[in-house]
C-alpha beads as a LAMMPS data file, in Angstrom:
LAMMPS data file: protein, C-alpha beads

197 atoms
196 bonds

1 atom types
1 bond types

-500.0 500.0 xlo xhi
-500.0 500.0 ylo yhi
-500.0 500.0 zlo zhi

Masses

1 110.0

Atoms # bond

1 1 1 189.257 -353.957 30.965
2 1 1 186.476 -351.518 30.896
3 1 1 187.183 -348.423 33.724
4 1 1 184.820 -346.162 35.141
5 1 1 185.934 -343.186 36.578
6 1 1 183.881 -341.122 39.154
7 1 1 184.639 -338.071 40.677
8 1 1 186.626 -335.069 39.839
9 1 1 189.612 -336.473 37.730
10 1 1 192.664 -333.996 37.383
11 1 1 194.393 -333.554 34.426
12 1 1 197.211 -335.872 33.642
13 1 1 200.805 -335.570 31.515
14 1 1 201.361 -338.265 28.597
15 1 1 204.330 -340.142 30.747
16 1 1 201.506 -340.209 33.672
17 1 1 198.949 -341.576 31.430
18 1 1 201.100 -344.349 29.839
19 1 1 201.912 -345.328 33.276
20 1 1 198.364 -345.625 34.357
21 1 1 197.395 -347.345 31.304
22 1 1 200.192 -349.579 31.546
23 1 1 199.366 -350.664 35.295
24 1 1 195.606 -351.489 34.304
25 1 1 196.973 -353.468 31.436
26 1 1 198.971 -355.517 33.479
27 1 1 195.922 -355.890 36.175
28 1 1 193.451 -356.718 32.967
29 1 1 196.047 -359.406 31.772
30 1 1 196.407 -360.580 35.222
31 1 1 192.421 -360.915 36.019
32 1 1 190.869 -361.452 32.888
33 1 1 190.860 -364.960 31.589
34 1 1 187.397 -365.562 30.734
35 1 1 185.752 -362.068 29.825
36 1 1 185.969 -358.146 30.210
37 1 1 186.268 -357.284 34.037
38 1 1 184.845 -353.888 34.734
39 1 1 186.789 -351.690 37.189
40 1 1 185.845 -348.761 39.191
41 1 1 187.755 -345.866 40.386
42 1 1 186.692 -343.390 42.318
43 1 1 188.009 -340.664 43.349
44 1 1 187.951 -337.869 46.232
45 1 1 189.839 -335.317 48.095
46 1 1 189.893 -334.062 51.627
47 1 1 191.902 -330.762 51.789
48 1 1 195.375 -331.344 50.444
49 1 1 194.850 -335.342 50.234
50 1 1 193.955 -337.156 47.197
51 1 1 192.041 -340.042 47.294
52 1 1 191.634 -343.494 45.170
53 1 1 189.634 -346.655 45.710
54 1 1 189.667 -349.189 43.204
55 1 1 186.845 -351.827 42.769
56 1 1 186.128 -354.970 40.578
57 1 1 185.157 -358.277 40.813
58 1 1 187.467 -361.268 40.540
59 1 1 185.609 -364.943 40.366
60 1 1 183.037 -363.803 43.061
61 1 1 185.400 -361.876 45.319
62 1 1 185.437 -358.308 45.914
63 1 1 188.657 -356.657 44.788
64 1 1 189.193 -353.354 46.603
65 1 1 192.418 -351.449 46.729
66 1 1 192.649 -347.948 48.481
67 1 1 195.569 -345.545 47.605
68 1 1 195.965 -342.114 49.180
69 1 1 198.766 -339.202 48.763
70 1 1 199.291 -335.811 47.610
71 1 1 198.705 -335.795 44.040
72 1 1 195.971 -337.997 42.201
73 1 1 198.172 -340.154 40.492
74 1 1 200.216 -341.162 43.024
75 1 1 196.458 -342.501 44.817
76 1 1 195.589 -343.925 42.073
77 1 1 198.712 -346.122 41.183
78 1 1 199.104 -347.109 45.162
79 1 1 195.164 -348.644 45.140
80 1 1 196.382 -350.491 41.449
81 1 1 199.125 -352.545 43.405
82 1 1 196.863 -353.318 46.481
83 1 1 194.591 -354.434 43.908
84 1 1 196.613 -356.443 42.015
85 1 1 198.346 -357.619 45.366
86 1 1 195.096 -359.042 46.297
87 1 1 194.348 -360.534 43.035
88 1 1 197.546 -362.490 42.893
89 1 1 196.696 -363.823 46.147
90 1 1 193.332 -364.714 45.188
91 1 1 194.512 -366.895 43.165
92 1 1 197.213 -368.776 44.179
93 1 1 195.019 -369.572 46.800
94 1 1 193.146 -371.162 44.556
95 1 1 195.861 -372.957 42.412
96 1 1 196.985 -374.313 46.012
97 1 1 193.653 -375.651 46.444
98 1 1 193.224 -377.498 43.004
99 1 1 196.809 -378.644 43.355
100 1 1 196.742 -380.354 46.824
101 1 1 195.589 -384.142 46.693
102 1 1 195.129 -385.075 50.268
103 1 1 196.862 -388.199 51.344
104 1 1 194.536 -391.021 52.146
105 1 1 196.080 -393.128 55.059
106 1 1 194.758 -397.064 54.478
107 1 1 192.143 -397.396 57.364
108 1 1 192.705 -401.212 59.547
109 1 1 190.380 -402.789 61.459
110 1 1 192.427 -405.255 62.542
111 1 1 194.172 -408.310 61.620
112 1 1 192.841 -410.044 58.946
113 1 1 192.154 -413.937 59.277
114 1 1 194.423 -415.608 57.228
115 1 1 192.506 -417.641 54.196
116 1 1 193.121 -421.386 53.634
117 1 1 194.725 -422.133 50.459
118 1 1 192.282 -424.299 49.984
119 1 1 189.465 -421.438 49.196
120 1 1 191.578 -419.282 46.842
121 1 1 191.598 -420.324 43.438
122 1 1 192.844 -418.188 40.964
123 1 1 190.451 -416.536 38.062
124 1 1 190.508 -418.574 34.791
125 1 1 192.444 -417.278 32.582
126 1 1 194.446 -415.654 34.895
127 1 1 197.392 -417.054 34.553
128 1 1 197.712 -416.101 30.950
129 1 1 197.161 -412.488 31.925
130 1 1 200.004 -412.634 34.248
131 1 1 202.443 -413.934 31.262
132 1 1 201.233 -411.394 29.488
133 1 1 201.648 -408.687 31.337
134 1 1 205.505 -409.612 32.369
135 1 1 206.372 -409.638 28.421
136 1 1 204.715 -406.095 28.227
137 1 1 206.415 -404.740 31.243
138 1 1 207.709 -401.001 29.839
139 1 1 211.353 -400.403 29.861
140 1 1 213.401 -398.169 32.653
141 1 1 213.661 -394.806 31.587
142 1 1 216.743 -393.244 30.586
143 1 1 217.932 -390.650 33.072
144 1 1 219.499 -387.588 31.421
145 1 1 221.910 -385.503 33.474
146 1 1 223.745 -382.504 32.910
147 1 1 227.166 -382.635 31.689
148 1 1 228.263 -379.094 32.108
149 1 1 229.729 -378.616 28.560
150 1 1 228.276 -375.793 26.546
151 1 1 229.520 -374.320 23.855
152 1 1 227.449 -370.990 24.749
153 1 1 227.400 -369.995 21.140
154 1 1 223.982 -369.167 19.647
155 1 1 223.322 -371.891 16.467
156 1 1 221.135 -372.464 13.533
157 1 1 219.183 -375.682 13.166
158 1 1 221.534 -377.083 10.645
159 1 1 224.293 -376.713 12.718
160 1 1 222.767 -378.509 15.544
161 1 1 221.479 -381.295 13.084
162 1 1 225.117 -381.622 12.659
163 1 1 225.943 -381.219 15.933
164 1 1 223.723 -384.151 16.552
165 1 1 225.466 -386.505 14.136
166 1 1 227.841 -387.393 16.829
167 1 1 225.580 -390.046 18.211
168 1 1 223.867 -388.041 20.645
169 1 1 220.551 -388.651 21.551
170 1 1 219.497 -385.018 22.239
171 1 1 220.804 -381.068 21.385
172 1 1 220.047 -378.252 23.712
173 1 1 221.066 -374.788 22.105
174 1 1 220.188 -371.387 21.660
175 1 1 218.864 -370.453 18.411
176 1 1 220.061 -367.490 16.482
177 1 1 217.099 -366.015 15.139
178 1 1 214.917 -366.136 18.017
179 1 1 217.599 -366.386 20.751
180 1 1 215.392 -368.918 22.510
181 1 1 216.246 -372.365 23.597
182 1 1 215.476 -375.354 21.669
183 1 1 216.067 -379.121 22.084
184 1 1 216.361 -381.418 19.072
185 1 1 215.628 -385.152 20.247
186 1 1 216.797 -388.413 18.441
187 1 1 213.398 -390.535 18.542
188 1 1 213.873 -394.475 18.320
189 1 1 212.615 -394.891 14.888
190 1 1 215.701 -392.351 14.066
191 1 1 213.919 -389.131 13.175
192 1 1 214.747 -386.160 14.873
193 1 1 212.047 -383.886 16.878
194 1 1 212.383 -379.632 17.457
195 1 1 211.151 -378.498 21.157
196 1 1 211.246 -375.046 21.143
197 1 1 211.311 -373.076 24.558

Bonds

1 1 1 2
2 1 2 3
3 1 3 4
4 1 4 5
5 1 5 6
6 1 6 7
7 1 7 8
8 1 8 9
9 1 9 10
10 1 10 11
11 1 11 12
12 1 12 13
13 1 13 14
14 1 14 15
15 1 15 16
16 1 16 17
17 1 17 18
18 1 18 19
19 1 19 20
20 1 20 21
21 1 21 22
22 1 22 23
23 1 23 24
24 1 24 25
25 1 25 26
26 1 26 27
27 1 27 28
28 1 28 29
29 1 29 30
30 1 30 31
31 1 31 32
32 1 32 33
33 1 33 34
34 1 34 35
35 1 35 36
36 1 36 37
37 1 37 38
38 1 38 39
39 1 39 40
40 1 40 41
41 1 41 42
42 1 42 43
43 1 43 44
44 1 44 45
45 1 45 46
46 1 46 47
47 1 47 48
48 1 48 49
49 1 49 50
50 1 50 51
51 1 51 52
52 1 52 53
53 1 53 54
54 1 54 55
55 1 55 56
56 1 56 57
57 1 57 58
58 1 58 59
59 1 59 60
60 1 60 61
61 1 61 62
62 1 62 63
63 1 63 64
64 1 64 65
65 1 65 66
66 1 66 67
67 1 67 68
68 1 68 69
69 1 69 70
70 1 70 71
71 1 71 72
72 1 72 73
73 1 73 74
74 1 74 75
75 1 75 76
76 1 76 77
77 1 77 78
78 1 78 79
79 1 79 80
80 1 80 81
81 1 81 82
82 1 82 83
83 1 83 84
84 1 84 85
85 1 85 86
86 1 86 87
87 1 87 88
88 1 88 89
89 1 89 90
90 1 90 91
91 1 91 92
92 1 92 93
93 1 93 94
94 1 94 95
95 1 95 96
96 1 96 97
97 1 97 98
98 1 98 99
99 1 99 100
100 1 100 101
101 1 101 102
102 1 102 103
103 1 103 104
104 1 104 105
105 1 105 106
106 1 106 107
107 1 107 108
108 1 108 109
109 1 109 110
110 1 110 111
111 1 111 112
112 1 112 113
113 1 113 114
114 1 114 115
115 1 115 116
116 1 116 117
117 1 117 118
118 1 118 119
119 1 119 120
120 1 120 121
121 1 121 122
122 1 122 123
123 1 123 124
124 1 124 125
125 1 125 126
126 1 126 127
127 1 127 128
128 1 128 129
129 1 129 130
130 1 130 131
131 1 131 132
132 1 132 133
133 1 133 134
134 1 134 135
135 1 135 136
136 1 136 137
137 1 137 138
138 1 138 139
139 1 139 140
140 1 140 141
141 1 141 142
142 1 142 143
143 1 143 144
144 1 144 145
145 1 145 146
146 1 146 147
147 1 147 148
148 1 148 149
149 1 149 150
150 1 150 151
151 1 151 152
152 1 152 153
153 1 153 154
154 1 154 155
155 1 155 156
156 1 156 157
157 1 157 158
158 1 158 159
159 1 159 160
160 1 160 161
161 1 161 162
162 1 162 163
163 1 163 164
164 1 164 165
165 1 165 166
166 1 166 167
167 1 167 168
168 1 168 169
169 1 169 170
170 1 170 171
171 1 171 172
172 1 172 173
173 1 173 174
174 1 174 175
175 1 175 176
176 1 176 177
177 1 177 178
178 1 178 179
179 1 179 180
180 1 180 181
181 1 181 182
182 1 182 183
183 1 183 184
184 1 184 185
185 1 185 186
186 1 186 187
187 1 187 188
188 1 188 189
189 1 189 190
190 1 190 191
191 1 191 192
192 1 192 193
193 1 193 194
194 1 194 195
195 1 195 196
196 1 196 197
């Protein structure tokens, strides 16, 4: 994230500066998905009030946050969290949107006539695609449901290979180098697939 600073900046300690540049780091990784977003600060005074505005641009909206207090910093970090307030609203907004499917209700315009028996006559070959189709039917799924028993003891992947000898169909542990969660899975065929979390 490029930032342009304009007006009189005061001088900042190293634990103030990390700060700052951690806050526009976590905007920057918030904001910027396609591209460098350029953000400007500016900033005044008015007697013994600081004052920070933030601006940038965020998929065509205007992003401005607008911090105030006694020292500079404190401005500046209080218009970073309206900003980034606004940007995470911005877009969940807009994951709600792409997410809702409205429901279509099935439109009647009345009863329909009922047709003769006599008229319908089935497709050729249709039939045939009917037999079909009840021979290919998919099988239920397997529901999987938690048993409660953990050994809670951090593993390698050999030992939940051999773990999994037991005829289970799946392993969930915690791996010991990374400390992340993995799943081993028994496919059909008999080999055994890694998930890791």
């Amino acid at each position: 994230m490029r930032i342009t600073f304009t007006g009189k900046q005061d001088k900042l300690n190293a634990s103030q500066e990390r700060k700052l540049a951690m806050a526009f780091a976590r905007l920057s990784k918030l904001l910027e998905q396609k591209g460098e977003k350029e953000a400007q600060v500016i900033l005044s005074s008015e007697r013994h009030l600081q004052n920070a505005e933030i601006r940038l641009n965020y998929y065509d909206h205007k992003l401005v946050g607008e911090g105030s207090a006694a020292d500079q910093f404190t401005a500046v970090m209080d218009a970073v969290e309206k900003v980034e307030k606004q940007a995470i609203k911005n877009r969940s907004k807009w994951r709600e949107q792409k997410r809702d499917t409205p429901v279509r209700a099935a439109r009647t315009t009345g009863d329909a006539a009922p047709i003769p028996e006599e008229e319908v006559k089935p497709p050729k070959g249709a039939k045939k695609a009917a037999a079909r189709k009840a021979v290919k039917s998919p099988k239920p799924a397997k529901v999987i449901q938690a048993t409660g028993k953990t050994s809670g003891k951090p593993m390698t992947i050999e030992e939940a290979m051999l773990a999994m000898e037991d005829n289970r169909e799946y392993m969930v542990y915690r791996d010991t180098e990374t400390g992340k969660v993995s799943v081993l899975i028994r496919r059909r065929d008999g080999k055994v697939d890694l998930v890791e979390a």
